[in-house]
C-alpha positions as CSV (number, residue, x, y, z in Angstrom):
1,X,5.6,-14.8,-2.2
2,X,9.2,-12.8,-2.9
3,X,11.9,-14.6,-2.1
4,X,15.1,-12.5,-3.1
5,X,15.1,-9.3,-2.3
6,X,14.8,-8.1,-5.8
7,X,11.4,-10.0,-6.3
8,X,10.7,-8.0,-2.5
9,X,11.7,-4.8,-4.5
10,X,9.7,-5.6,-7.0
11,X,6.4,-6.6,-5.0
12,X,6.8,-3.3,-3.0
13,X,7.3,-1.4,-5.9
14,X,3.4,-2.0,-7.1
15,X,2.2,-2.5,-4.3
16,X,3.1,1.0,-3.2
17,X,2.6,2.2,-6.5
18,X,-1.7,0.8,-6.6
19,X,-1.8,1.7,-3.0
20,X,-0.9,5.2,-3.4
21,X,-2.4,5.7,-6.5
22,X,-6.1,4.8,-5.8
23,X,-5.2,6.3,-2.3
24,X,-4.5,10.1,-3.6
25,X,-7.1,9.6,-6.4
26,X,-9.4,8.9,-3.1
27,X,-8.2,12.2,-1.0
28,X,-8.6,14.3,-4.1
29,X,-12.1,13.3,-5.0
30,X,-12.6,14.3,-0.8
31,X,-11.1,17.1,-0.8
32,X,-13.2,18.3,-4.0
33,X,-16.4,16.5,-2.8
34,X,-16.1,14.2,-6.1
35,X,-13.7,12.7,-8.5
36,X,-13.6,13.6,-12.1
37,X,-11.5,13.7,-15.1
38,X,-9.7,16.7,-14.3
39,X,-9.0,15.1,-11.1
40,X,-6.2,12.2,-12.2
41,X,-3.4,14.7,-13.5
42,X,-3.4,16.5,-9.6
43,X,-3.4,13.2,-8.2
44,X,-0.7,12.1,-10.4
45,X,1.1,14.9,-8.8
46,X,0.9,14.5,-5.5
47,X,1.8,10.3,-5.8
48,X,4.9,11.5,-7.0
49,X,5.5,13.3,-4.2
50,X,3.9,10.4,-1.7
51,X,5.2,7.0,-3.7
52,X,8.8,7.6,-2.7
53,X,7.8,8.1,1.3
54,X,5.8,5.4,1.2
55,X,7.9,2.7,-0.8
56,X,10.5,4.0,2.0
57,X,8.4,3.9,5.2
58,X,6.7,0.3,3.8
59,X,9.8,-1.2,2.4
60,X,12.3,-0.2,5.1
61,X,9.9,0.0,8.4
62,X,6.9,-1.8,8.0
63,X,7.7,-4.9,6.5
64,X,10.3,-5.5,9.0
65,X,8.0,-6.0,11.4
66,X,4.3,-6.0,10.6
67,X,4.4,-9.7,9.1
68,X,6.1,-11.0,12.6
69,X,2.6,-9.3,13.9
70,X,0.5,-11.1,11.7
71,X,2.0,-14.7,11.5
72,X,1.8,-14.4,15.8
73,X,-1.7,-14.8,14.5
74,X,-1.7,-16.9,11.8
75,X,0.5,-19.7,10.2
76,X,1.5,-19.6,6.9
77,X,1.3,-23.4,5.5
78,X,-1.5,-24.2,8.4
79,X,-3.9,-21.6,7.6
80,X,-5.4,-20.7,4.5
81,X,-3.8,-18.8,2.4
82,X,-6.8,-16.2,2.0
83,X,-6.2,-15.6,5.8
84,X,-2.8,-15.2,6.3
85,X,-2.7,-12.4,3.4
86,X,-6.0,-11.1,5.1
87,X,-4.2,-11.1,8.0
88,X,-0.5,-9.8,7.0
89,X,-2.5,-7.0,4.4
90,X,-4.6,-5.8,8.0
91,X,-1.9,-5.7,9.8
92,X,0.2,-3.3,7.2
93,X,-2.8,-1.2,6.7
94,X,-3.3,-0.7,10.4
95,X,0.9,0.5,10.5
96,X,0.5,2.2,6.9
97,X,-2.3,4.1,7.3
98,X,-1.7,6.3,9.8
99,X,1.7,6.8,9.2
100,X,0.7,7.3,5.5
101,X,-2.0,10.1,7.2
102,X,0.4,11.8,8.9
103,X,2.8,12.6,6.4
104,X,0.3,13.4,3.9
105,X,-1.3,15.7,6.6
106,X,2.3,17.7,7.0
107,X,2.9,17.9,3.3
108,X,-0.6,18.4,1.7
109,X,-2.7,20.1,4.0
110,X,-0.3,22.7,6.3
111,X,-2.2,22.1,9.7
112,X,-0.1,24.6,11.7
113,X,-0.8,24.0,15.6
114,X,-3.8,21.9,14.3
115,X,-1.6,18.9,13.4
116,X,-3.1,16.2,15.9
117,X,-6.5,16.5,15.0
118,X,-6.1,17.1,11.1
119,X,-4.1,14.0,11.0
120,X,-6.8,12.1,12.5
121,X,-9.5,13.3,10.6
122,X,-7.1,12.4,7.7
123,X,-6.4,9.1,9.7
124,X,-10.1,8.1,9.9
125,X,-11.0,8.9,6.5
126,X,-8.3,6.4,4.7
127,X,-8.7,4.0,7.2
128,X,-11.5,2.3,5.9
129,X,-10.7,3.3,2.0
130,X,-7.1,1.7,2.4
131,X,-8.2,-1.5,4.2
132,X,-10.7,-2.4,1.4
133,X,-9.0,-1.4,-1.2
134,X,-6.1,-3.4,0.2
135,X,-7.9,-6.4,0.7
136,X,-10.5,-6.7,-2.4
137,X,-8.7,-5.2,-5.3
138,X,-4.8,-4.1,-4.5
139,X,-3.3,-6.9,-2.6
140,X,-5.5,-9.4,-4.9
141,X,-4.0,-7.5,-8.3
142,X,-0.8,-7.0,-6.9
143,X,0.0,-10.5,-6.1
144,X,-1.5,-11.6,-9.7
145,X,0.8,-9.2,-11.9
146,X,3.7,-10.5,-9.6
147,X,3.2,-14.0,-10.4
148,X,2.8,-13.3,-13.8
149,X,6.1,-11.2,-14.1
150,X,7.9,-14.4,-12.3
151,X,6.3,-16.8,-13.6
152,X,6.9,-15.8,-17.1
153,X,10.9,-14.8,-15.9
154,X,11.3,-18.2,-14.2
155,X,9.9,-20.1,-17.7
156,X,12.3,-18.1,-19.8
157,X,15.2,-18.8,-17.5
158,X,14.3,-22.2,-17.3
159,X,14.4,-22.0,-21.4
160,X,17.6,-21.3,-21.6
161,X,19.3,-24.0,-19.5
């Protein structure tokens, strides 16, 4: 859908920012065995502390090479569109997530010589949280506000030729 890298900025941007957002409202309702009111202002917290490593690792890592993993299994402009951002949004979360775990794990929950294991517990608990949230409500909003914001941008522009 981007094609500048502006519009890539852009998509990243809220894509990080509803990933991490529902992701650390997600940890902190674990972490207190339930989500409540009282919980969003710590969340809001620690996504400021997560949003800027994960824009970073998704941005400058990921993407570089997770969609050349996903279109080696589908085609975009063959397939249907539902499966190749099925496809491309699996293969992010299965790069994302753990690397996503792991810093969380270092900066959130001081594992000490227990790092391996607490990042895997941390690992296996998103995993399925960030793969359906990814594919049933993120990636579907994200890519609606997106073509709204350059939809309208490319009608205005279009006004004033």
């Amino acid at each position: 859908m981007p094609k500048t890298k502006f519009q890539e900025f852009i998509y990243g941007a809220l894509m990080t920012f509803f990933m991490v957002f529902a992701m650390e409202l997600y940890n902190t309702g674990l972490k207190n065995h339930g989500l409540s009111n009282a919980d969003f202002l710590p969340a809001c917290k620690e996504m400021a502390i997560i949003f800027p490593i994960c824009f970073i690792m998704g941005f400058f890592f990921v993407d570089r090479f997770a969609p050349k993993i996903a279109f080696k299994m589908v085609t975009p402009g063959e397939d249907k569109p539902f499966l190749v951002n099925a496809v491309r949004a699996c293969v992010t979360v299965c790069f994302m997530c753990p690397i996503m775990s792991f810093w969380a794990t270092l900066i959130f929950k001081q594992p000490g010589l227990e790092l391996i294991p607490k990042w895997l517990q941390t690992f296996v608990c998103n995993f399925p949280m960030a793969l359906l949230w990814q594919l049933f409500f993120c990636g579907p909003l994200v890519r609606f506000l997106f073509k709204k914001i350059f939809r309208q941008k490319k009608a205005a522009d279009a006004g004033q030729i």
